[in-house]
Structure formats: C-alpha cells, structure tokens
N, CA, C and O atoms as a DFTB+ gen file, in Angstrom:
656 C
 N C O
     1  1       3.567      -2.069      10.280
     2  2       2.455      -2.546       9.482
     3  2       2.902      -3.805       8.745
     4  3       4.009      -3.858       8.209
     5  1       1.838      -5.050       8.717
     6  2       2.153      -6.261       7.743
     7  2       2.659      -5.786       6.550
     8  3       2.553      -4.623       6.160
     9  1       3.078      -6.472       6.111
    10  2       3.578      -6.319       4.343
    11  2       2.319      -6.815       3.585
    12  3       2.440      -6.748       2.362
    13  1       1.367      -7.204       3.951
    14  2       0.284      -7.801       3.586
    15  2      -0.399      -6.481       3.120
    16  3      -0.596      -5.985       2.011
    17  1      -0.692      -6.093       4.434
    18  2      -1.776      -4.366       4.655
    19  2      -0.835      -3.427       3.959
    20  3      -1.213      -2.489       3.256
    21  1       0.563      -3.776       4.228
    22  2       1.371      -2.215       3.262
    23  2       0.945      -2.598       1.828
    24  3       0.406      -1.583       1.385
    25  1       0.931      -3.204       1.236
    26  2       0.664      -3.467      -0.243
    27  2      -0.930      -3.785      -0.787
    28  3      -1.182      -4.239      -1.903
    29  1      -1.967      -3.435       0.280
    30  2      -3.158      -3.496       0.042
    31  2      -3.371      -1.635       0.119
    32  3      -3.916      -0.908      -0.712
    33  1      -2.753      -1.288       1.361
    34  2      -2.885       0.226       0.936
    35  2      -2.067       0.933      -0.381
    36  3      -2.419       1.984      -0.917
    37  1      -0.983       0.171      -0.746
    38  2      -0.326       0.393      -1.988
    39  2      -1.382       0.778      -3.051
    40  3      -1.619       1.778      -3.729
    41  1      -2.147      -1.006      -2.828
    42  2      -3.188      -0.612      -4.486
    43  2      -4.106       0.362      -4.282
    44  3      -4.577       0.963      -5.248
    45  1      -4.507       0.667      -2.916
    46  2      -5.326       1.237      -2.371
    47  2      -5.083       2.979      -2.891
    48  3      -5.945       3.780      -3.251
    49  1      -3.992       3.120      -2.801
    50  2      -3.269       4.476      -2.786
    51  2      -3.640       4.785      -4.789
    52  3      -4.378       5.600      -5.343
    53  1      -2.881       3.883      -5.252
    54  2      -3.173       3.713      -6.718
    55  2      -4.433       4.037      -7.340
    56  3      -4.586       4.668      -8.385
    57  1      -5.416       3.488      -6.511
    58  2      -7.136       3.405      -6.774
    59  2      -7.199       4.918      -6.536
    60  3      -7.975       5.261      -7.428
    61  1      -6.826       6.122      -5.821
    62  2      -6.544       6.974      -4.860
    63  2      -7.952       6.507      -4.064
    64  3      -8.938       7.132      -4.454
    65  1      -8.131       5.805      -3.323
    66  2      -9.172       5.336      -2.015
    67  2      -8.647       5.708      -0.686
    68  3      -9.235       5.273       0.304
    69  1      -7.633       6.444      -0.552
    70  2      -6.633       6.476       0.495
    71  2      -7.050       7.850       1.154
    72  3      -7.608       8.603       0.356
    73  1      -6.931       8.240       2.176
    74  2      -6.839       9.660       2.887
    75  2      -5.520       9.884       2.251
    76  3      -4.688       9.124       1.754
    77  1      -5.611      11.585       2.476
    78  2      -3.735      12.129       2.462
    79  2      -2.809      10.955       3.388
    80  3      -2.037      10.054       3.061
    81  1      -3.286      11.439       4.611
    82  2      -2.239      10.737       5.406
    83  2      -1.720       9.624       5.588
    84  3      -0.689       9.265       6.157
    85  1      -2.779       8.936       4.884
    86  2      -1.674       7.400       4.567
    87  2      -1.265       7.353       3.156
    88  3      -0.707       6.338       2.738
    89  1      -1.519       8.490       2.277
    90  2      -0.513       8.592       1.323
    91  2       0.849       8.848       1.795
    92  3       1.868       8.219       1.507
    93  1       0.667      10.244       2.848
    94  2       2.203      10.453       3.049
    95  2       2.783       9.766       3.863
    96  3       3.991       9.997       3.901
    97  1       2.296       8.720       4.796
    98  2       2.379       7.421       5.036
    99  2       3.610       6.595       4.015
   100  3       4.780       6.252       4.186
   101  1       2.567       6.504       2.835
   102  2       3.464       5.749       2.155
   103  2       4.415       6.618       1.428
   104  3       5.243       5.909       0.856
   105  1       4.536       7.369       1.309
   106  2       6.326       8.446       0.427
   107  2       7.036       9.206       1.492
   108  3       7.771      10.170       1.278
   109  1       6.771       8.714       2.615
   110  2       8.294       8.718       4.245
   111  2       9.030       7.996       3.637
   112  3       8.950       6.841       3.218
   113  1      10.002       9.011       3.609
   114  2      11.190       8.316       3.300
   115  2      11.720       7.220       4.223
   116  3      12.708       6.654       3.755
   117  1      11.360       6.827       5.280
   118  2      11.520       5.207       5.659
   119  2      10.428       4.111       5.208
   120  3      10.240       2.931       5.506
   121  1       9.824       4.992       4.394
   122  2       8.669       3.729       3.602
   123  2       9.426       3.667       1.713
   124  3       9.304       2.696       0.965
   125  1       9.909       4.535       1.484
   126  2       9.593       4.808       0.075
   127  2      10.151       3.787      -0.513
   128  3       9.958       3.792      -1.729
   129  1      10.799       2.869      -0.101
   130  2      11.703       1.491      -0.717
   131  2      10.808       0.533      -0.864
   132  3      10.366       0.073      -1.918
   133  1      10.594       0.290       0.054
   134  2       9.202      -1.118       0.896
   135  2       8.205      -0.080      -0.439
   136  3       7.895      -0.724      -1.441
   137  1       7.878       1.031      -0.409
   138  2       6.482       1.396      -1.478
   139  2       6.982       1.212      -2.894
   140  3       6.128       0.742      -3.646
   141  1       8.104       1.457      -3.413
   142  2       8.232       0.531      -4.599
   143  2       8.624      -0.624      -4.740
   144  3       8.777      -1.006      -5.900
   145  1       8.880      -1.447      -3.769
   146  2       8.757      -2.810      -4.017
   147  2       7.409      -3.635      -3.679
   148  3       7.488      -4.860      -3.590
   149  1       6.368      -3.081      -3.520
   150  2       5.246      -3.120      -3.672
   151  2       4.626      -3.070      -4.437
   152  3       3.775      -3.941      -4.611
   153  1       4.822      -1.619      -5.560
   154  2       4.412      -1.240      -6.641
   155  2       4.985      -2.116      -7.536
   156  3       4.294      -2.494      -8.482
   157  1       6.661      -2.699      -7.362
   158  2       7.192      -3.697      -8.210
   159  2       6.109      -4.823      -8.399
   160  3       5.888      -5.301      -9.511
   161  1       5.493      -5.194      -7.354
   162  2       4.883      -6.519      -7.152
   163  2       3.822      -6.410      -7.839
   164  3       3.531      -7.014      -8.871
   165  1       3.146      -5.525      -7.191
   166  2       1.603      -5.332      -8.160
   167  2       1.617      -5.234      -9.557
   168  3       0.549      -5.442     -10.134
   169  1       2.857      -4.891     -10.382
   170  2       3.229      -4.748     -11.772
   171  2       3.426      -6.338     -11.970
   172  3       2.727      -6.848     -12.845
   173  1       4.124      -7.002     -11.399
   174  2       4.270      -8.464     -11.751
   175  2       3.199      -8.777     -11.275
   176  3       2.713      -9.001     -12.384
   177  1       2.313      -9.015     -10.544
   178  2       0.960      -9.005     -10.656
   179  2       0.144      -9.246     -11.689
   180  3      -0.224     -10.277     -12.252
   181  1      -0.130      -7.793     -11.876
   182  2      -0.881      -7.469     -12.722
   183  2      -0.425      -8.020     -14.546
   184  3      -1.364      -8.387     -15.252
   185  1       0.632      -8.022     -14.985
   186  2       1.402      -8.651     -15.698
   187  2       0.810     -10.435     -15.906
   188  3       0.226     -10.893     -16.888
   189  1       1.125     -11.018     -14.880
   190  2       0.517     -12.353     -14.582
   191  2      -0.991     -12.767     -15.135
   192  3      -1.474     -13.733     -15.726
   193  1      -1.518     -11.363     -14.559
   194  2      -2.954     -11.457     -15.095
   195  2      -2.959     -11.602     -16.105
   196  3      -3.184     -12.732     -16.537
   197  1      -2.754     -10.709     -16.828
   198  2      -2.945     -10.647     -18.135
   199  2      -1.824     -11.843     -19.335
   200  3      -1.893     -11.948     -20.559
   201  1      -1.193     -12.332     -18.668
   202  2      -0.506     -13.609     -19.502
   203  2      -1.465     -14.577     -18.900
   204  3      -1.550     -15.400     -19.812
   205  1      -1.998     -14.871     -18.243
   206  2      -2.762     -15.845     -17.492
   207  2      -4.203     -16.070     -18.909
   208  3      -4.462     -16.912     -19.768
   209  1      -4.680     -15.015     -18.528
   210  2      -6.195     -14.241     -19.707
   211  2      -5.622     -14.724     -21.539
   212  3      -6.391     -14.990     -22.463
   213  1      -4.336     -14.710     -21.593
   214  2      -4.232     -15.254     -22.875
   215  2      -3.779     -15.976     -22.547
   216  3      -2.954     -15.823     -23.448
   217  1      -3.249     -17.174     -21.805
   218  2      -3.739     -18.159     -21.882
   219  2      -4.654     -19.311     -21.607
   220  3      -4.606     -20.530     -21.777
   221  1      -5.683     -18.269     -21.010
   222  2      -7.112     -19.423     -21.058
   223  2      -7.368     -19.005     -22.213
   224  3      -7.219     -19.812     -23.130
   225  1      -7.840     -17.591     -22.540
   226  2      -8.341     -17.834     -24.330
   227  2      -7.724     -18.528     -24.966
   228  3      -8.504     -18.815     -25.874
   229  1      -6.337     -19.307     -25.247
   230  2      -5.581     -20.401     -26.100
   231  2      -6.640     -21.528     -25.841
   232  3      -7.496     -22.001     -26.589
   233  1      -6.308     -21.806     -24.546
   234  2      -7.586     -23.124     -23.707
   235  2      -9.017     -23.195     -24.497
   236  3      -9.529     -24.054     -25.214
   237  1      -9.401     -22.002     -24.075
   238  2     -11.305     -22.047     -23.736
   239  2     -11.495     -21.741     -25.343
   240  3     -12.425     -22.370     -25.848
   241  1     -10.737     -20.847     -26.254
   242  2     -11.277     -21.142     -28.200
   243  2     -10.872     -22.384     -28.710
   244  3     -11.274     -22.865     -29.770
   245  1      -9.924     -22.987     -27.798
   246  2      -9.716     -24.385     -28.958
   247  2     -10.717     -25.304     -28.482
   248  3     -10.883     -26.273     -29.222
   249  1     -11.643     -25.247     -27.130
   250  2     -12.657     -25.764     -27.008
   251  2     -14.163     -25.493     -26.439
   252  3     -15.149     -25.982     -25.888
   253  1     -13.788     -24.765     -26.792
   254  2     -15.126     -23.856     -26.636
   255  2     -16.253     -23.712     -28.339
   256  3     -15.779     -23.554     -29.465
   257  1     -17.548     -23.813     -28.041
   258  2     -18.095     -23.539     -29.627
   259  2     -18.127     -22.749     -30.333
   260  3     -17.985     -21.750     -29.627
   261  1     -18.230     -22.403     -31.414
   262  2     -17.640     -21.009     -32.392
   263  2     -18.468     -19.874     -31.760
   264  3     -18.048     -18.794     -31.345
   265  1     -19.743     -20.346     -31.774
   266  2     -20.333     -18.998     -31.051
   267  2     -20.414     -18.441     -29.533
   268  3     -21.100     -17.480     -29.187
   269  1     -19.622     -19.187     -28.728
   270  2     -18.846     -18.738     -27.153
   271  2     -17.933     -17.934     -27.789
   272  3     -17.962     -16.705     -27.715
   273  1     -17.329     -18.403     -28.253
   274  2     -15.854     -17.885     -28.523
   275  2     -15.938     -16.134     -28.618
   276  3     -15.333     -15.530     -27.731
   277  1     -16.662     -15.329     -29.655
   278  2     -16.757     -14.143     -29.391
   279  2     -17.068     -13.371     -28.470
   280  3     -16.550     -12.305     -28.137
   281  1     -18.121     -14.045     -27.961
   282  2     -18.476     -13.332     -26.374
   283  2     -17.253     -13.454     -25.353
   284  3     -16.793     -12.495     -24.733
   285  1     -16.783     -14.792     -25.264
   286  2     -15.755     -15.302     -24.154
   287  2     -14.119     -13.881     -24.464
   288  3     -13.486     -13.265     -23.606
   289  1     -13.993     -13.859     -25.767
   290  2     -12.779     -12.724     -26.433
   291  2     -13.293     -11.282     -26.150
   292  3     -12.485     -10.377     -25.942
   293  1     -14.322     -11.118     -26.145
   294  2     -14.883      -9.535     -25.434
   295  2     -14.935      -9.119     -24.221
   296  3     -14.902      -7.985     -23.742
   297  1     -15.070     -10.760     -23.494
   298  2     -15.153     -10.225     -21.722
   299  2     -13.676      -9.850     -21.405
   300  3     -13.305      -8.930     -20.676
   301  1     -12.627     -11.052     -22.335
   302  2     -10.936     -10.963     -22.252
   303  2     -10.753      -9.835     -22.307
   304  3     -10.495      -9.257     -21.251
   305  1     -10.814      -9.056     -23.586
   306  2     -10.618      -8.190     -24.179
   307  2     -10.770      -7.220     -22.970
   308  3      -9.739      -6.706     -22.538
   309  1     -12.109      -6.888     -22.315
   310  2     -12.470      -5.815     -21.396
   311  2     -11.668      -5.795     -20.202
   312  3     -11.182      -4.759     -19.746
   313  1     -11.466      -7.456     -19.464
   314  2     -10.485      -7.278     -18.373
   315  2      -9.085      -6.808     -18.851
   316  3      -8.825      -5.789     -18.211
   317  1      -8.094      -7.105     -19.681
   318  2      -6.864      -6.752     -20.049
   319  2      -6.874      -5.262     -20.358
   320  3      -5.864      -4.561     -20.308
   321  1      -8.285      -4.762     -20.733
   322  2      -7.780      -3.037     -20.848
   323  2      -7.915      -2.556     -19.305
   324  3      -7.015      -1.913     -18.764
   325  1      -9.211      -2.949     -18.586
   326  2      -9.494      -2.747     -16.880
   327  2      -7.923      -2.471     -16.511
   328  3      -7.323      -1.472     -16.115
   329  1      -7.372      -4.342     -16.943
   330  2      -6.121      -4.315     -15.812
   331  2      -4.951      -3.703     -16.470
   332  3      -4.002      -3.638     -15.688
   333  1      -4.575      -3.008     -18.203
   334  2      -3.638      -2.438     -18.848
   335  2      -3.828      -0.714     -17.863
   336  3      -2.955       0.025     -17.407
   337  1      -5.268      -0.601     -17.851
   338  2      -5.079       0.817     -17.835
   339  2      -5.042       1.170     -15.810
   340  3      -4.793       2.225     -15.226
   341  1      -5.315       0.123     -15.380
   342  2      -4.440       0.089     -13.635
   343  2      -3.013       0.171     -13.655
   344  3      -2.257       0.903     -13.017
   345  1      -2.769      -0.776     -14.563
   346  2      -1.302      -0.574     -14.481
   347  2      -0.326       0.324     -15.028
   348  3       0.893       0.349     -14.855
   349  1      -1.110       1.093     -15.753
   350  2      -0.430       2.451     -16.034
   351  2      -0.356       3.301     -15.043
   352  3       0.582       4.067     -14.820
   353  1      -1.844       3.122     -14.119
   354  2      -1.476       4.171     -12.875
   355  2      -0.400       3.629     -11.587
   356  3       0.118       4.358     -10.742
   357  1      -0.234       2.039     -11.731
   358  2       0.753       1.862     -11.056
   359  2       2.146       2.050     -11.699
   360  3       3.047       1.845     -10.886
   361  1       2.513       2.340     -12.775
   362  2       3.220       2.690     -13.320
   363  2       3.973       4.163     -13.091
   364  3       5.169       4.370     -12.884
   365  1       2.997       5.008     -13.183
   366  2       2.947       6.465     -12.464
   367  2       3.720       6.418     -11.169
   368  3       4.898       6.777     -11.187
   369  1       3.084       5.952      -9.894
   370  2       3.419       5.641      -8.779
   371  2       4.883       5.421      -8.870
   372  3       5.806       5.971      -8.270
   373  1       4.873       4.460      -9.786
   374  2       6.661       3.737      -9.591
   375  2       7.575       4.902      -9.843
   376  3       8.575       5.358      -9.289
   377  1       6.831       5.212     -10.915
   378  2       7.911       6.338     -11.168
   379  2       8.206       7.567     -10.210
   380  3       9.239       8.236     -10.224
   381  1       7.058       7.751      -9.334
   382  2       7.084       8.874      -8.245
   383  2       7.646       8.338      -7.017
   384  3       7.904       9.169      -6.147
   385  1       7.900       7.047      -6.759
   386  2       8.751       6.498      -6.226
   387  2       9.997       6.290      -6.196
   388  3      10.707       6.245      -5.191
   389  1      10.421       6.106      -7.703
   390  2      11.588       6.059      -8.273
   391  2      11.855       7.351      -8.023
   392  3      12.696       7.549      -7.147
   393  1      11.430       8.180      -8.486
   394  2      11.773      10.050      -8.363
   395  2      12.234      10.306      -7.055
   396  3      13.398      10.623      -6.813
   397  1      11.276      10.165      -6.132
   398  2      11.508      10.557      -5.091
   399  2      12.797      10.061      -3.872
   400  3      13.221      10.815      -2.996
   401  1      13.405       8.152      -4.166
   402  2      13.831       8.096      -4.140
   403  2      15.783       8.462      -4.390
   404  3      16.800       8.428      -3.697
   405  1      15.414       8.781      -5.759
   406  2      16.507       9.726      -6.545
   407  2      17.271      10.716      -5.869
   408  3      18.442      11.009      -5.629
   409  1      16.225      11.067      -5.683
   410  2      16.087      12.796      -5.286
   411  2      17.016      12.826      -3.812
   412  3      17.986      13.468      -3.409
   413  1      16.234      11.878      -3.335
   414  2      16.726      11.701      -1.830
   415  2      15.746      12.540      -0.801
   416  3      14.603      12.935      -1.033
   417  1      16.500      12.693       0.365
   418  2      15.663      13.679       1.455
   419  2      15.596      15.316       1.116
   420  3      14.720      16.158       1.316
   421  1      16.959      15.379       0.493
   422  2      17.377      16.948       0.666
   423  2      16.077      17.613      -0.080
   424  3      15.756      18.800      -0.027
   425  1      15.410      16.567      -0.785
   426  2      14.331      17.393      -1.639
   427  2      12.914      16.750      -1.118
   428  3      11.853      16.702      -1.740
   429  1      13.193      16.280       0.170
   430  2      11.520      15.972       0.837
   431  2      11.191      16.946       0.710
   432  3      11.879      17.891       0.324
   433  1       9.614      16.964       1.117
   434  2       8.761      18.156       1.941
   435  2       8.869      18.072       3.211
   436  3       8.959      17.013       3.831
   437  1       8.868      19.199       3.693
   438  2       9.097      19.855       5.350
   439  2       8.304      18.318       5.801
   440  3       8.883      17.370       6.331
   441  1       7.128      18.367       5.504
   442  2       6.067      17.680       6.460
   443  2       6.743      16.287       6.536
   444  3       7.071      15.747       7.593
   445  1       6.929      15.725       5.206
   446  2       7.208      13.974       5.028
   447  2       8.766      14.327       6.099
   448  3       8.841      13.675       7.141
   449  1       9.170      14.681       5.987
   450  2      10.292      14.794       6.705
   451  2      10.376      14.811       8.241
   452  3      10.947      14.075       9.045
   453  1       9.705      15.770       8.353
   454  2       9.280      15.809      10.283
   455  2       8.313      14.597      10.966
   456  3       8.238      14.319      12.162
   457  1       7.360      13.756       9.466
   458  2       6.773      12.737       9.635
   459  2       7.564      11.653      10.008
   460  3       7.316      10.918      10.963
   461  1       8.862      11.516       8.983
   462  2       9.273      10.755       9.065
   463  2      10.089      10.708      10.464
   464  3      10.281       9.677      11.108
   465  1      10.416      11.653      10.727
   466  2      11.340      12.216      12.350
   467  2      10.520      11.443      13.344
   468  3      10.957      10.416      13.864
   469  1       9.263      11.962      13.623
   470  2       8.225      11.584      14.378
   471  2       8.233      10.006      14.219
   472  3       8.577       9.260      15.137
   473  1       7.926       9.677      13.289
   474  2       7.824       7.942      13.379
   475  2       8.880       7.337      13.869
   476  3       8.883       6.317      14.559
   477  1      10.104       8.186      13.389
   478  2      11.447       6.684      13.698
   479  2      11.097       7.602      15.301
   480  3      11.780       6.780      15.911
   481  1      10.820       8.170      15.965
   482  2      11.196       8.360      17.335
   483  2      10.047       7.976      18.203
   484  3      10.140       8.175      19.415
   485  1       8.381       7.153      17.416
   486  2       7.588       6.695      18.135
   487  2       8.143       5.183      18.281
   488  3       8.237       4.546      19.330
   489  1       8.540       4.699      16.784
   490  2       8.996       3.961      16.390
   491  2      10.281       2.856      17.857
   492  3      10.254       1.683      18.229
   493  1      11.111       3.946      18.198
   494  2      12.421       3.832      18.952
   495  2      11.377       3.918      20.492
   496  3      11.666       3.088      21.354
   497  1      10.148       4.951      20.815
   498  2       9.451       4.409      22.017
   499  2       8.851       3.404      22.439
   500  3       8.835       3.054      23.619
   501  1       8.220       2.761      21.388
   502  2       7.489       1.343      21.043
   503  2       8.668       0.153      21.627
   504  3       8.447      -0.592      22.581
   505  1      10.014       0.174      20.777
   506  2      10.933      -0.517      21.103
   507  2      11.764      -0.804      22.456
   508  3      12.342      -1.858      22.723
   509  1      11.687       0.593      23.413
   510  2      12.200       0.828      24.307
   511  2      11.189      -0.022      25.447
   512  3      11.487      -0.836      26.321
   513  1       9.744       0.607      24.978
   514  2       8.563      -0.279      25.781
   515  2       9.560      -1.904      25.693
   516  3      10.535      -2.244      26.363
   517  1       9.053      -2.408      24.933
   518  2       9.216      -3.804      25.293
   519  2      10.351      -4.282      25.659
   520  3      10.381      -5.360      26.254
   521  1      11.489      -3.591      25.383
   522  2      13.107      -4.112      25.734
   523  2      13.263      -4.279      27.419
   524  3      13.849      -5.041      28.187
   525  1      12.160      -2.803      27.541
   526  2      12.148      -2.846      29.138
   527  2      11.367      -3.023      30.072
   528  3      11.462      -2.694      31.254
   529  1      10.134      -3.856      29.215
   530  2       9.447      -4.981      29.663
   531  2       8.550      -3.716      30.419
   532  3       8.747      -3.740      31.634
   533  1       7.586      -2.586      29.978
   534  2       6.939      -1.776      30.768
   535  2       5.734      -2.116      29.802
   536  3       5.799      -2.498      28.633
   537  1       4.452      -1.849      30.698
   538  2       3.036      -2.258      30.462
   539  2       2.074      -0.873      29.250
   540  3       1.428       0.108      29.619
   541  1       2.251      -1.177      28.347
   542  2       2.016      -0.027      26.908
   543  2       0.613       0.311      27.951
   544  3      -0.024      -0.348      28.773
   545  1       0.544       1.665      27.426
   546  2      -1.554       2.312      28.033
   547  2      -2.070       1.929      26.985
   548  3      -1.679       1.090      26.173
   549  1      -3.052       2.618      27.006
   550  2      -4.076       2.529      25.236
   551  2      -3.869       3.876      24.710
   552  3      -4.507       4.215      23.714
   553  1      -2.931       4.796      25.345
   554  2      -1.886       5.985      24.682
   555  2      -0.960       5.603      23.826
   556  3      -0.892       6.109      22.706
   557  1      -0.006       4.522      24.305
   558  2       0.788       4.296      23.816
   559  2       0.344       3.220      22.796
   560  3       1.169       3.063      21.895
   561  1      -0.737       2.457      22.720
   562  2      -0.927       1.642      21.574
   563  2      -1.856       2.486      20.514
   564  3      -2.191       2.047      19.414
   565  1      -2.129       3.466      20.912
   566  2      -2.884       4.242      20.267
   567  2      -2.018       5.251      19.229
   568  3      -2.243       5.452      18.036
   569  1      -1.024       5.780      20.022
   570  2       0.459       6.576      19.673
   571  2       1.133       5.654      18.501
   572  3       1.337       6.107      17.374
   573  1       1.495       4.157      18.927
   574  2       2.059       3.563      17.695
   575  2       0.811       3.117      16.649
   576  3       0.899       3.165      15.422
   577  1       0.070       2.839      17.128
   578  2      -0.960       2.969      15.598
   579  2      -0.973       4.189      14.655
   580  3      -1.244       3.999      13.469
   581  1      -0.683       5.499      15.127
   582  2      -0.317       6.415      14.335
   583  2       0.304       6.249      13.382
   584  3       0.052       6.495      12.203
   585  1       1.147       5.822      13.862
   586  2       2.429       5.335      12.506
   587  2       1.897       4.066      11.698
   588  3       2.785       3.614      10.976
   589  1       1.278       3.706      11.658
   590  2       0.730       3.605      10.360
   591  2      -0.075       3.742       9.808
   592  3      -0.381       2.946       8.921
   593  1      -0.995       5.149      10.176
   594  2      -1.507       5.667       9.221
   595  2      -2.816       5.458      10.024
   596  3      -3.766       5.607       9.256
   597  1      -3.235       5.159      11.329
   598  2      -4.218       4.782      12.216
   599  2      -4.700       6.081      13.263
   600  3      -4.167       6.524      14.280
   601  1      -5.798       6.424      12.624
   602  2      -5.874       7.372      14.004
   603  2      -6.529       6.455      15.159
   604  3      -7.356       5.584      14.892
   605  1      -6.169       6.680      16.215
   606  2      -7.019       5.197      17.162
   607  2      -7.490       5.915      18.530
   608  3      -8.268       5.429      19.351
   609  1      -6.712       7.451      18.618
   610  2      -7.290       7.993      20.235
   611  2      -8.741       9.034      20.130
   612  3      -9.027      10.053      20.758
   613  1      -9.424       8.341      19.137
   614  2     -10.991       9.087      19.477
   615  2     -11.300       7.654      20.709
   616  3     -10.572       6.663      20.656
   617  1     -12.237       7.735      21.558
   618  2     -12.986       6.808      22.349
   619  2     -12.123       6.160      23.178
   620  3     -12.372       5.047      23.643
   621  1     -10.897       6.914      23.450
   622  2     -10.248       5.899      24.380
   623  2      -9.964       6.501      25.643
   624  3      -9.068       6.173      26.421
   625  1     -10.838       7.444      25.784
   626  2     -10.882       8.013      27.363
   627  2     -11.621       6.854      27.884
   628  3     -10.808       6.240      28.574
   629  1     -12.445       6.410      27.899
   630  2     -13.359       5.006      28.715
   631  2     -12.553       4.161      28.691
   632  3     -12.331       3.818      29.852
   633  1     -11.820       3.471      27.822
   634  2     -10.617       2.810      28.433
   635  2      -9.502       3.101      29.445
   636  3      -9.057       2.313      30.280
   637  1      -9.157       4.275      29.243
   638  2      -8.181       5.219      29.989
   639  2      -8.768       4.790      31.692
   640  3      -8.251       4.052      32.531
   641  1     -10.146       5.668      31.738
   642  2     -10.894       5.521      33.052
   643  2     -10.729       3.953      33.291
   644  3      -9.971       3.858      34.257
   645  1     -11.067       2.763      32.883
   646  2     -10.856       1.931      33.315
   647  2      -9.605       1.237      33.458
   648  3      -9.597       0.205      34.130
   649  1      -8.546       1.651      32.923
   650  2      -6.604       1.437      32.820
   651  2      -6.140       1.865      34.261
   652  3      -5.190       1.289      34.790
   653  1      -6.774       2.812      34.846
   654  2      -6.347       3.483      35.860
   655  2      -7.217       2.642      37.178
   656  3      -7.067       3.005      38.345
C-alpha cells in the first residue's frame, strides 16, 4: 500500500470510519512501525494547524476591523478545539501503538499474528511472481489486494471466464 493511502487510512482508523479489518490491517505487527510513524505525522500535522490558526489571528486582528475581529476569534477558537480534541484521539492511537509495539509479538493476538503470517507469505508470492517473470490471474491480484485490507474476489469469476 502507498504511504499516501497508509496514512489516509491512519486518520481514517482515528475517525474510527474503518472496518475491523483494516484496523487489524493496521496493528500487524509488520505494519505497527509504518502506523506510528504515521500517527507521528498526523500529530505534527495537526500541531502545524493549529500554530498556523494563531498565526493568522496575529495577521487578520492587526488588520482586520474591531468588529470582524470577534467573529473571526470564534471561528479560530472552534477549529483549534475540532483539531485539539482529534488529536487527542490520535494521541490514544500512538499510545496503542507505542504499547503494542513494547509489548512485542509474544503478546499479539492469535489472529494479528496468523494475519501477519499470511501476509508476509502472500507478500513473498507476489514477489516470487515477478522475479520469475509469470503472468499474475485476477486470483492472484485479487489475493495481493487482500493484504491491504482489499477484498477484490466478489465479481471476478467473469474475468476468470474470460482469462482462460
């Protein structure tokens, strides 16, 4: 998966907008590094924002007219709590990242664990495909879309029929 899309399902996950499975997607322990340095980002992010927001209010009250000015400090006011109180839930995250990292494998769950098994070994089929230059089905592109969090083999018998 892009690093683009991993850190859109990041915030995504945060929002909880996410199915389970691309939660546990993201806390495989071959993701859980890449998922807090994601969560790192979105904190500097979000951070940015909000130094950004005080400093246009510095800008927009020293020229702006007395009576903008209160309205313009209330809309501020509303985004910096919006984006204070996101970033507490990305905050959360980090820390369940951080935890889980800690912890290590010995204290995965069965599932993230056999998930993670499963991926590095679709992962290592994907690789083998192309090293040895063999023609993927729409099984096998369907199979590595799994891994990230893609279900893709509803509707692909009509392709199948026509592959053959």
């Amino acid at each position: 998966m892009e690093q683009e899309e991993f850190d859109r399902l990041v915030s995504e996950d945060v929002k909880n907008l996410i199915s389970p499975e691309k939660a546990d997607y993201l806390r495989m322990p071959s993701n859980q590094e890449r998922w807090l340095k994601s969560l790192t980002k979105l904190t500097k992010n979000l951070d940015e924002q909000v130094e950004g927001l005080k400093q246009d209010e510095i800008t927009v009250t020293q020229n702006m007219p007395s009576h903008l000015i209160t309205e313009y400090k209330t809309e501020s006011d509303e985004k910096r709590t919006k984006i204070g109180r996101f970033r507490f839930y990305v905050m959360q995250r980090s820390a369940e990242a951080e935890r889980m990292i800690a912890l290590g494998e010995d204290h995965q769950d069965p599932d993230l664990k056999l998930a993670d098994f499963l991926t590095k070994a679709i992962t290592q089929h994907h690789e083998m495909m192309v090293e040895y230059d063999f023609e993927p089905t729409p099984i096998d592109r369907a199979l590595w879309k799994a891994t990230e969090g893609q279900w893709m083999f509803a509707g692909i018998a009509a392709e199948l029929e026509d592959w053959n």
